[in-house]
C-alpha positions as CSV (number, residue, x, y, z in Angstrom):
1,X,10.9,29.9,12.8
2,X,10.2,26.7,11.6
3,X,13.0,24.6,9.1
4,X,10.3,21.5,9.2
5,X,6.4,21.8,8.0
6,X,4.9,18.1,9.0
7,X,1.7,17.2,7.3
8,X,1.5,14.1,8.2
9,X,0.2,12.3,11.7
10,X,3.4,11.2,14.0
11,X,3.7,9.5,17.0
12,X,5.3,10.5,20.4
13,X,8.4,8.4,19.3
14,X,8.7,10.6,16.5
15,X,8.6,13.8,17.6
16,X,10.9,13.0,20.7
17,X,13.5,12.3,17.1
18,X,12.4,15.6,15.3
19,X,12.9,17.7,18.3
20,X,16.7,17.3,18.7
21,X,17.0,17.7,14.9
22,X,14.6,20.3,13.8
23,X,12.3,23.6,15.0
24,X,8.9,21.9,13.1
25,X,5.4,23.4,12.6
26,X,2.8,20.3,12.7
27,X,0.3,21.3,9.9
28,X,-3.0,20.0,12.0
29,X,-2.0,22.8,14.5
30,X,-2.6,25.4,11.7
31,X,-6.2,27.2,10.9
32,X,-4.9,27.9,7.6
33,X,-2.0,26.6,6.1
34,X,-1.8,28.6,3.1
35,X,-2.0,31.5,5.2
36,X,1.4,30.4,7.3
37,X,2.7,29.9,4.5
38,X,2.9,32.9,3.4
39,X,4.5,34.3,6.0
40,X,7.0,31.7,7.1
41,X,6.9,29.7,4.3
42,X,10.0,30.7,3.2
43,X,12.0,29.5,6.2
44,X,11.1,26.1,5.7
45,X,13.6,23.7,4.2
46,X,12.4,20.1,5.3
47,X,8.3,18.6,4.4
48,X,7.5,15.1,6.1
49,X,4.2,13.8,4.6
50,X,3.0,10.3,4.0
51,X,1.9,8.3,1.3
52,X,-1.8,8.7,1.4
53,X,-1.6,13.0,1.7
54,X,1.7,13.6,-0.2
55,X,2.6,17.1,-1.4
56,X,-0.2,19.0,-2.8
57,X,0.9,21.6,-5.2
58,X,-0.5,24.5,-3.1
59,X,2.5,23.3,-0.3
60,X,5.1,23.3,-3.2
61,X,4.1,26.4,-4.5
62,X,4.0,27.9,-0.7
63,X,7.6,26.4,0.3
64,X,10.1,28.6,-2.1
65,X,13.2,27.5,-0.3
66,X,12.6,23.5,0.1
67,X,15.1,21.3,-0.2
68,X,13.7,17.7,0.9
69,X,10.8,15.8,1.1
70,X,11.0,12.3,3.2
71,X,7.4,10.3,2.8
72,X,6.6,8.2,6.0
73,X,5.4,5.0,3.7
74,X,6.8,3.2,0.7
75,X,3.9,4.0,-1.7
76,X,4.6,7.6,-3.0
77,X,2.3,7.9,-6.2
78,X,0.6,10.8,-4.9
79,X,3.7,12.9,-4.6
80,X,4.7,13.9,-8.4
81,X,8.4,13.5,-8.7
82,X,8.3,15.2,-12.4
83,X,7.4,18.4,-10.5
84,X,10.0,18.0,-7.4
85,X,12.6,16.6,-9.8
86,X,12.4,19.9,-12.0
87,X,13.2,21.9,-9.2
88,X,16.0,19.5,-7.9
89,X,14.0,18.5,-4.6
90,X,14.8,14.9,-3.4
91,X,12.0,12.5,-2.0
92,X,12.5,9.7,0.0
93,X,10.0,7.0,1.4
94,X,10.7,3.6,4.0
95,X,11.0,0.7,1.8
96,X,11.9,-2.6,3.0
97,X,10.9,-2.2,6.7
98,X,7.8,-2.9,6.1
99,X,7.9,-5.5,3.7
100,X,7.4,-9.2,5.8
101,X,4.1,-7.0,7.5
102,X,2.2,-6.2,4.1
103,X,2.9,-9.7,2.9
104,X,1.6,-10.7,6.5
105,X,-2.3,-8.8,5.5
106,X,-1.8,-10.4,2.3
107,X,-1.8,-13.8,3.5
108,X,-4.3,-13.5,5.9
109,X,-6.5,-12.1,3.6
110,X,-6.0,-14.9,1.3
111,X,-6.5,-17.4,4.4
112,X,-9.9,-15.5,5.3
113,X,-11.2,-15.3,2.1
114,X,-10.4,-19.1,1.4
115,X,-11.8,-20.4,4.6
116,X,-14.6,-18.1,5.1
117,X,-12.9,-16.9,8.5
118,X,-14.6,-13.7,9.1
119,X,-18.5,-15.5,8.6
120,X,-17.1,-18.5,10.8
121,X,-16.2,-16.6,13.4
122,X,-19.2,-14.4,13.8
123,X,-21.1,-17.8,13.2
124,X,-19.7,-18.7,16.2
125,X,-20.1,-15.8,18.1
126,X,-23.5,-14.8,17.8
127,X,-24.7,-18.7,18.9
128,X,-25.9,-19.4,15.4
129,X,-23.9,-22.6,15.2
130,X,-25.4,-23.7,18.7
131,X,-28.7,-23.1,17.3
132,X,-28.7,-23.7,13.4
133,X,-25.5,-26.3,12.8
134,X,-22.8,-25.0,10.8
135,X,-21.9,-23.3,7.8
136,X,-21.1,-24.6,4.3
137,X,-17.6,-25.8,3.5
138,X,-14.8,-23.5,3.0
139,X,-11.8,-24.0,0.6
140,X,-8.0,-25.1,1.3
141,X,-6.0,-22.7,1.2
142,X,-3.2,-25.4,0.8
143,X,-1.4,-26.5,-2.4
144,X,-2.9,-23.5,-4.6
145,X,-1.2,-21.5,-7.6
146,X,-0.3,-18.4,-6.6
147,X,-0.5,-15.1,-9.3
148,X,1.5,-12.0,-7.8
149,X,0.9,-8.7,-9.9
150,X,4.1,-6.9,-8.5
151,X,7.2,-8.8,-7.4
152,X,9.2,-6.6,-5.6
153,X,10.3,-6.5,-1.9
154,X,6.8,-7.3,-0.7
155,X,6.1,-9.7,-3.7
156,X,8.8,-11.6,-3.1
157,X,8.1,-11.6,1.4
158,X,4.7,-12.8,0.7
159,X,6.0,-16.0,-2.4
160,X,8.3,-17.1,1.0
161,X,5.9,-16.7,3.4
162,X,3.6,-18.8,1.1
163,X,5.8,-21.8,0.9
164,X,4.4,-23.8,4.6
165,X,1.3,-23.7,2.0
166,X,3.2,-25.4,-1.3
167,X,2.1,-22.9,-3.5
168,X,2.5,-22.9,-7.0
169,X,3.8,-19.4,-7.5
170,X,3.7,-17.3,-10.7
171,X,4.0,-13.4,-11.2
172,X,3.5,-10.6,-13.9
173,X,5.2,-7.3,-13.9
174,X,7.6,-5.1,-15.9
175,X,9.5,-7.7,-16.7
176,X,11.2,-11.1,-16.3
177,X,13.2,-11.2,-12.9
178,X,16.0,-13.6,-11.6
179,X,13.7,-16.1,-9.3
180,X,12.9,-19.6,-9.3
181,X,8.9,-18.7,-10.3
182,X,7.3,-18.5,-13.7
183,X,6.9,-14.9,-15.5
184,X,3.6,-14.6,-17.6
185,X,4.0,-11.5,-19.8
186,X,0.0,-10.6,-20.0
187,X,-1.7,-10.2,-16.5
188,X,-4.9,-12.1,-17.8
189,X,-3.5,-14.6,-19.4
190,X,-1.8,-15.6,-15.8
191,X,-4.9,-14.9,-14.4
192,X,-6.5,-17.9,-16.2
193,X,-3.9,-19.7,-15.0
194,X,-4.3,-19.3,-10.7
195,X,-6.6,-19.9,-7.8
196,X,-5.7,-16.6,-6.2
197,X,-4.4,-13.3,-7.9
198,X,-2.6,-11.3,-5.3
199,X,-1.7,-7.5,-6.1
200,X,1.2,-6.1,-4.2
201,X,2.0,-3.3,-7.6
202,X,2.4,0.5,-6.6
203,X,-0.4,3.3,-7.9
204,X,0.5,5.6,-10.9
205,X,-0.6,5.6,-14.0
206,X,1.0,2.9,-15.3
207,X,-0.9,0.5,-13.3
208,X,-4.5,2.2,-13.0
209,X,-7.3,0.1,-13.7
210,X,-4.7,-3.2,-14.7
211,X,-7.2,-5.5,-12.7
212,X,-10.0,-5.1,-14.8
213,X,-13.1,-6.8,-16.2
214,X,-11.2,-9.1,-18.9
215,X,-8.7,-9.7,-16.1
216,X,-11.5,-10.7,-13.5
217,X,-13.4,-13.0,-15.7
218,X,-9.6,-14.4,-16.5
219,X,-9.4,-15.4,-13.1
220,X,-12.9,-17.0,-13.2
221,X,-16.0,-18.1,-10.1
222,X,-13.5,-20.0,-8.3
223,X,-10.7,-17.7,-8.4
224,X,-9.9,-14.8,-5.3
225,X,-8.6,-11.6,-5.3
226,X,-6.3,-10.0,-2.9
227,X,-4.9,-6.5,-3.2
228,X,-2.5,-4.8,-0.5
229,X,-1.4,-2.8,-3.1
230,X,-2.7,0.4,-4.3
231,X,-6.6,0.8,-4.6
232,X,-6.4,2.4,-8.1
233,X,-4.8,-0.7,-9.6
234,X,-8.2,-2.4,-8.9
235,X,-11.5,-1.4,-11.1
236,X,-13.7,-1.8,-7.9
237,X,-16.6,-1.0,-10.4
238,X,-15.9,-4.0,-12.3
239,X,-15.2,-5.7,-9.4
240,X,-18.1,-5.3,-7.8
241,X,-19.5,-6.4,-11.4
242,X,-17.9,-9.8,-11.7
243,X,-18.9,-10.7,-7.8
244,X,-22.3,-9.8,-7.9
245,X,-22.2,-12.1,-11.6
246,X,-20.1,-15.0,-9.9
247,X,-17.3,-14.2,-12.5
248,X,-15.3,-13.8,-9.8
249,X,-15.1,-16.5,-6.3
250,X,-14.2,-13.6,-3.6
251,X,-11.7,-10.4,-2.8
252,X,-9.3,-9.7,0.2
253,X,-9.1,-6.2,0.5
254,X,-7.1,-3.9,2.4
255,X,-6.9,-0.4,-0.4
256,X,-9.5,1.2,-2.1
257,X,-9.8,3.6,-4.8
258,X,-11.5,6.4,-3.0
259,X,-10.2,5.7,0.9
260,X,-11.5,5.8,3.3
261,X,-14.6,5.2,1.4
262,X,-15.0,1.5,0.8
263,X,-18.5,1.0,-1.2
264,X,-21.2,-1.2,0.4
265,X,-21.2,-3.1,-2.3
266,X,-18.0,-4.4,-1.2
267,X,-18.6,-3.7,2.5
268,X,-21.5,-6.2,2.4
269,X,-20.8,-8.9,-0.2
270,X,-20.5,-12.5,2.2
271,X,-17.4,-13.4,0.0
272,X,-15.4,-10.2,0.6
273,X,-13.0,-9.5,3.4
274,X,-12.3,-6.0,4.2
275,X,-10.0,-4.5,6.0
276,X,-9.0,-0.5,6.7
277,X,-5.5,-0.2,4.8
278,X,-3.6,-1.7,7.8
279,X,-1.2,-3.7,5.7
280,X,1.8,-2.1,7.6
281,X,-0.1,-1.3,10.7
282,X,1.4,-3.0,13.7
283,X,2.9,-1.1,16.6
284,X,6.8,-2.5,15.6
285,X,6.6,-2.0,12.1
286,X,4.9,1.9,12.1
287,X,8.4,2.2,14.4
288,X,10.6,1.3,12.0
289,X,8.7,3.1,9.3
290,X,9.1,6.8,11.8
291,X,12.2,6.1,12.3
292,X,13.6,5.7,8.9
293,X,11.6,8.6,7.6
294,X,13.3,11.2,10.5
295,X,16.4,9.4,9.1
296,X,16.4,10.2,6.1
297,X,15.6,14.1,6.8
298,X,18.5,13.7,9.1
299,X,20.6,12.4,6.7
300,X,20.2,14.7,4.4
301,X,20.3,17.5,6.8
302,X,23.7,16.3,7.8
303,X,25.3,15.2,5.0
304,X,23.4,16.2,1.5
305,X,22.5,12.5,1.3
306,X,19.1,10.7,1.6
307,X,19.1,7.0,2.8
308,X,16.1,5.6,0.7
309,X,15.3,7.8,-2.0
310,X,12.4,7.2,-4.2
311,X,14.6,5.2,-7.9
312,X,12.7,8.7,-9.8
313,X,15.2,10.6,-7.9
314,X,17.8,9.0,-7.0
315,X,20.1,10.8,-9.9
316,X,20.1,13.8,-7.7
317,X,23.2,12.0,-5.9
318,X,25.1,10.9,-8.3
């Protein structure tokens, strides 16, 4: 019987890992889930899901004997830890490995969205410059001040990877960190303040909606947004409000409220850039992402121990 219900997609890699380690049940196999359940349910001890499905209550309440939960991503708002902390389960997710490749989407999105890249390109392609001339002019991207909403891991991967450009970098989160940028307190306020707002904060309730229409006329018709976060930290109805107003230059986008729905309004505006959540997407980094999320199953599996819990559980090991 199976010790290991998978929700999520894995790779060949991966399951090469889980099958020295663990007799697993791959839920996309199954007609009906609930109905497994509740006949080997109770045999399972180990759930691998990702940050995008995470654990719906119906698998919680169908899995009586689990004691782990490792999340193949490093968001994890859609898994609630109030719930798997009351009933002492661990979750754990794969920070850090994908940290320099998020801030990598971020700055190109930046980049596009600053030099019209996507409408140059397809400028280019189709023959229109051969036969019309070329576009308007773009914007530097060069010598810029930089807002980050979030300054954690990835935060602080895209501020270095934004020095070749000699940008002016400021940030806003929970509060004042240790680093040689300038904290602003109140989100609009720094948003007043830069060229480019750039949010890299997780979902949750505390950050729903923080980008919102005061903060996006904050940032003004010549400022750009770029969010590799969490859609739901975005109001995409207000965004959409402030570009089609000119309150707002331009967006980067790579999450979305309601994915994989992106709305047309978005999808079609000439000073958008959209891209399908691939902010950790590349063949090398989705490795290391596997890997670490079979390790921590392992771990605990082994030893008692998780290697990266989520911090809202992380007293379980004490």
């Amino acid at each position: 019987m199976a010790d290991l219900l998978v929700l999520c997609n894995v790779t060949d890699e991966m399951r090469t890992r889980l099958d020295g380690g663990f007799e697993y049940q791959l839920a996309k196999d199954l007609e009906d889930v609930d109905a497994w359940m509740e006949t080997q349910g109770a045999a399972v001890e180990y759930l691998l899901t990702d940050g995008h499905l995470g654990v719906p209550q119906n698998i919680l309440a169908g899995l009586p004997n689990l004691k782990a939960i490792s999340s193949y991503g490093v968001g994890y708002d859609s898994i609630d830890t109030t719930v798997t902390n009351a009933r002492g389960l661990p979750v754990s997710h794969t920070p850090s490995v994908l940290d320099d490749e998020v801030a990598t989407t971020a700055l190109l999105l930046y980049l596009s969205v600053m030099r019209n890249f996507p409408a140059e390109v397809a400028h280019a392609a189709s023959g229109a410059w051969e036969r019309d001339g070329g576009l308007g002019l773009s914007r530097s991207a060069d010598n810029r001040k930089i807002g980050i909403l979030g300054l954690g891991r990835i935060g602080k991967a895209f501020a270095r990877k934004m020095e070749p450009f000699n940008a002016d970098i400021c940030y806003t989160g929970r509060s004042r960190q240790d680093v040689p940028y300038r904290y602003f307190a109140d989100l609009a306020e720094m948003a007043a303040e830069v060229d480019a707002l750039v949010c890299i904060a997780p979902g949750g309730p505390a950050t729903h909606h923080l980008v919102n229409s005061e903060v996006l006329r904050a940032l003004g018709p010549e400022g750009v947004l770029v969010n590799v976060g969490r859609g739901s930290v975005v109001n995409e109805v207000a965004l959409v409000a402030a570009l089609d107003a000119g309150e707002v230059g331009g967006a980067g986008l790579d999450v979305f409220e309601n994915e994989p729905h992106i709305p047309q309004a978005l999808r079609q505006n000439p000073n958008v850039v959209v891209t399908p959540h691939i902010g950790s997407a590349t063949v090398e980094t989705r490795r290391a992402m596997g890997d670490l999320s079979i390790d921590n199953l392992l771990e605990f599996k082994a030893r008692g121990r998780m290697i990266t819990p989520v911090p809202e559980c992380s007293h379980l090991f004490e």
